[in-house]
C-alpha positions in Angstrom: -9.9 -7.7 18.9 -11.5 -4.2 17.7 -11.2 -3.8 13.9 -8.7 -0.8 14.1 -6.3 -3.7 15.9 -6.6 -5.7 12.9 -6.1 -3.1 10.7 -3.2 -2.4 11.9 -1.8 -5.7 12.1 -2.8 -6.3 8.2 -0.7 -3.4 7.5 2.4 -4.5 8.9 2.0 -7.9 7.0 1.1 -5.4 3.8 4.4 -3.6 4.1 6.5 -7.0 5.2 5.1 -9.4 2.3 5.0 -6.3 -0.5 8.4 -4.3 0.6 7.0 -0.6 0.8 4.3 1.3 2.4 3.3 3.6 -0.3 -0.7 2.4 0.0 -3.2 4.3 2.0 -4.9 1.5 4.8 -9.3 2.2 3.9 -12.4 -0.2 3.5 -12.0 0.6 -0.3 -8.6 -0.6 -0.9 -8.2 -3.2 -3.6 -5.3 -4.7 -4.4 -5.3 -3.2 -7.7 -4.5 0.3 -6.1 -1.3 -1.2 -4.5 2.0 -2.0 -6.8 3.4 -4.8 -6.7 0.0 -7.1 -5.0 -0.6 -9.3 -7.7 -2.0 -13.2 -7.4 1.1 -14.3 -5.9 1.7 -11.6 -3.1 -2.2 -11.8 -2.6 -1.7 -15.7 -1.6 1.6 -14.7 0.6 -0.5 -11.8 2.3 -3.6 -14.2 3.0 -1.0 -17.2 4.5 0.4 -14.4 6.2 -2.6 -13.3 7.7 -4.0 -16.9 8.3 -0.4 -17.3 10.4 -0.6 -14.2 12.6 -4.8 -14.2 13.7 -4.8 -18.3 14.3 -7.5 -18.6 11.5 -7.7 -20.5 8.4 -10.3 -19.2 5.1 -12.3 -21.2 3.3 -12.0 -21.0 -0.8 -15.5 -19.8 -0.6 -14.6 -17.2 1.7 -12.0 -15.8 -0.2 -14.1 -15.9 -3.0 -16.2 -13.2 -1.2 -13.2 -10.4 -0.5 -13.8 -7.7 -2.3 -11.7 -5.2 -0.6 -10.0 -4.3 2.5 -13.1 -4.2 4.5 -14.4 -7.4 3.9 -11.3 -9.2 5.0 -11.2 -6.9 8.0 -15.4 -7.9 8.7 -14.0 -11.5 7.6 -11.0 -11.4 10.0 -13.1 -9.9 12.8 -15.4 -12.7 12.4 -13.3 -15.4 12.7 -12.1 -14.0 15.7 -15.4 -13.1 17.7 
């Protein structure tokens, strides 16, 4: 799956688990640019995620996200 694919399937489980689309989808998006994404959301998105690609992360890997592109490259990777 081409990282534009998963992209766009993150943003669907962005709007579903927060309730609003008012983010901008970009490599640089953190989720302290997004309201309401806090530590628990962040775990809902991430089981979401783990649900809807077949994958499961590793705390370590986790550890490593530092913004949207890294769990696309992380997601992608996982995948290939």
């Amino acid at each position: 799956m081409d990282r534009k694919a998963i992209g766009d399937k993150i943003q669907v489980i962005l709007v579903k688990v927060l309730k609003h689309d008012r983010f901008e989808m970009h490599d640089e998006l953190t989720a302290t640019m997004v309201e309401g994404w806090d530590s628990l959301t962040h775990m809902a998105i991430i089981a979401e995620i783990e649900k809807e690609f077949s994958v499961q992360f590793k705390l370590k890997e986790l550890n490593k996200l530092r913004n949207m592109g890294t769990l696309l490259d992380l997601v992608q990777s996982k995948l290939n």
